[in-house]
C-alpha positions, 0 to 999 in steps of 0.5 A: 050563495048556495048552502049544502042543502041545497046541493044535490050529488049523484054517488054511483058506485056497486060496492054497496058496503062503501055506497050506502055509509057514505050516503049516509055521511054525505047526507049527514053533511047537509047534502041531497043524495042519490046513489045507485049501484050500476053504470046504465041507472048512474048514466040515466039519473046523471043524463037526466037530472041536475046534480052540482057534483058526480061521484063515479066509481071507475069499473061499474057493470053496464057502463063505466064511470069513465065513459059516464064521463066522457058523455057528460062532456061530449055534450058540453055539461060541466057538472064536476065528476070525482072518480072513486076507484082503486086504479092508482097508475099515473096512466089510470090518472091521466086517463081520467082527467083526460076524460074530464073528470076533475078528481081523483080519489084512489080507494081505500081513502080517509072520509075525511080527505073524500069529505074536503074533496067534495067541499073543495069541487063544490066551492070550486063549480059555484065560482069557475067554469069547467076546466080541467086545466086549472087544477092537475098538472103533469110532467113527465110522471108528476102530477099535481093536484092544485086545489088539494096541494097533493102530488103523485109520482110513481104511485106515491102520495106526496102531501105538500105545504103550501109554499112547495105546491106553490113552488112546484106548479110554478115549476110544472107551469113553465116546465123546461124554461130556465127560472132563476131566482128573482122569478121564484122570489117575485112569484112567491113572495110579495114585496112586503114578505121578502124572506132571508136570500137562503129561503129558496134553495132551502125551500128547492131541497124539501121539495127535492126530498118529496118528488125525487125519492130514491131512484126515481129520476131528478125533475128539479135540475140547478142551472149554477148561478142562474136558477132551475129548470123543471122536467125530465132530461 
């Protein structure tokens, strides 16, 4: 098993003032840090050396983060990229998964938020292959970062419990289908936990309230007497 001291990640990013503090913490975190400040140096070290984990600024001078990305992918390394950038579209999102990347962090962000992230990818490297699959999904102009049980619709942040992400990749995975209620029961619920018959239209009216905000169109549509269907209609 790998320890943190042992792991090694490459912080390519120009804003100095952000760069060298956050060497800092992740060094303090038990980490082994390489950071520089331009996309060509970043692409060399990223080419050449063996990181368990890249965190790239978007816009950088010389090469972008993004095709720092696209690189390591076209020649099949798996190495979990986290984006660091103040695009914060669902485009500028999909965009970068697109290109491989595994993360997404818009700034300013909380350390602390970068600092489970970054645990999260790395814990994540040590027992998974690469796929970007397994983590984000998007329907329509809703995104759902799995791993971090955070959604994003329109440049909005939606934090999630863990039950309404549960609820809502189940939804996204079978986006269009009809789900009716012993679906969701037997999907979220084991036969040992069944909970009150109640439990989820109520569990269906919290997540409505976080992805369906003022005229944003509805994504959860009821089928009366049968269950829901997800997407945009």
């Amino acid at each position: 098993m790998l320890t943190t001291s042992s792991m090694r990640i490459l912080l390519v990013d120009d804003e100095i003032e952000l760069t060298d503090p956050l060497s800092r913490v992740l060094t303090r975190e038990g980490y082994t840090v390489e950071a520089t400040y331009d996309g060509t140096s970043g692409s060399a070290l990223a080419q050449a050396g063996s990181y368990d984990l890249l965190i790239l600024d978007w816009m950088l001078p010389g090469k972008t983060g993004l095709e720092i990305c696209q690189e390591l992918r076209r020649q099949g390394k798996a190495t979990p990229v986290l984006f660091l950038t103040a695009k914060d579209t669902l485009d500028d999102r999909v965009e970068g998964l697109d290109a491989g990347a595994d993360d997404y962090l818009v700034k300013p962000f909380e350390l602390r938020e970068l600092l489970a992230r970054v645990r999260a990818l790395l814990r994540r490297a040590g027992t998974e292959a690469y796929s970007p699959a397994q983590t984000h999904l998007v329907v329509a102009d809703l995104e759902l970062d799995i791993e971090n049980q955070i959604a994003y619709r329109q440049g909005r942040i939606i934090e999630l419990s863990q039950k309404e992400s549960q609820l809502l990749q189940y939804f996204m995975e079978n986006a269009g289908q009809l789900l009716t209620h012993a679906q969701i029961m037997e999907h979220l619920w084991s036969d040992e936990e069944q909970p009150a018959s109640n439990v989820i239209a109520a569990l269906i009216r919290l997540l409505r309230r976080k992805v369906e905000v003022g005229r944003e169109s509805p994504l959860i549509h009821t089928v009366y007497g049968k269950g829901y269907r997800f997407g945009a209609i």
